[in-house]
N, C-alpha and C positions, 0 to 999 in steps of 0.2 A: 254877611249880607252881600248883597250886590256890589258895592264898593269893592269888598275884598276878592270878591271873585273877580272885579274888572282889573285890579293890581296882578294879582298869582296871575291872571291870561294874558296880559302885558310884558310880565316879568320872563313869561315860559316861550313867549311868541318868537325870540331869536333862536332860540336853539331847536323850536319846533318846526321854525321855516329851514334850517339849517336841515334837519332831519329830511324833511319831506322834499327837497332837492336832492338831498342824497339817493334818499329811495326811487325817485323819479328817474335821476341818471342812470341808475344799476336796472334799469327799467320795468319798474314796481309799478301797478298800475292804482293811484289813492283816488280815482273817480270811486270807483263801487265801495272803498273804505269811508269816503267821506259821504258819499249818501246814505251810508250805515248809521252815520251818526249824527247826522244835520235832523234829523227831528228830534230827537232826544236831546241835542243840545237847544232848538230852539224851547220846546218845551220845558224847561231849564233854567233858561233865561227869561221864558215868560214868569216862572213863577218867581225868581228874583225878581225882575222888573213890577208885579205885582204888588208884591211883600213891601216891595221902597216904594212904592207910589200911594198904598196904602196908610205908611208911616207917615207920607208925606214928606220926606227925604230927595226925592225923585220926578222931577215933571210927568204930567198927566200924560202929555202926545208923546210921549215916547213910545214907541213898539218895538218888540222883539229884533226886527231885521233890522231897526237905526241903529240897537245897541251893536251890533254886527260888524257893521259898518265902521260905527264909534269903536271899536277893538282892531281894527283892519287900521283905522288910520293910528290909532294910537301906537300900538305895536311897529310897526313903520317911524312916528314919528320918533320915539326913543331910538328905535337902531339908530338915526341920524347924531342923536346924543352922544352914541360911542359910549365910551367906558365911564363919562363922566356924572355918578350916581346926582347930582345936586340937580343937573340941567334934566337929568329923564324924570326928578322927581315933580318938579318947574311945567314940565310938558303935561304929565301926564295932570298934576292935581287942576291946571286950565282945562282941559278935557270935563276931566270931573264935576269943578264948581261950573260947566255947562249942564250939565242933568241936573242940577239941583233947578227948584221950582224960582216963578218967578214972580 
């Protein structure tokens, strides 16, 4: 569900920003790649976001681009974590038990 997709994009986020620097300095161009796939991810994300809201698992006012967001800061704030698996877990499940309903 959605939880586990926000974990695995969290988890993949350092070495995907890592990537995507790389490819940028060899001077790749990821605008036209990422508009490639920015609808198909939010579509995606809607229907995970859907599916938890439905369960009831998930706040109502969420939308697709908070969760966006919510993955930008999160991702961000683990690297600040560094190697220390207890504190990224610390970070990210605050994150989390904020989408749950209220």
């Amino acid at each position: 569900g959605l939880e586990v997709f926000l974990r695995h994009a969290v988890e993949q986020a350092e070495v995907k920003n890592a990537l995507a620097g790389l490819l940028t300095s060899a001077g790749g161009d990821l605008t036209a790649t990422i508009d490639g796939v920015r609808d198909d991810l939010m579509t995606a994300l809607g229907a995970l976001l859907r599916n938890a809201q439905l369960s009831g698992t998930v706040r109502r006012d969420l939308r697709p681009p908070d969760l966006v967001g919510l993955l930008a800061g999160a991702s961000r704030a683990t690297e600040y974590a560094g190697a220390d698996p207890e504190a990224r877990e610390r970070i990210l499940t605050v994150i989390l038990d904020g989408l749950k309903p209220r």
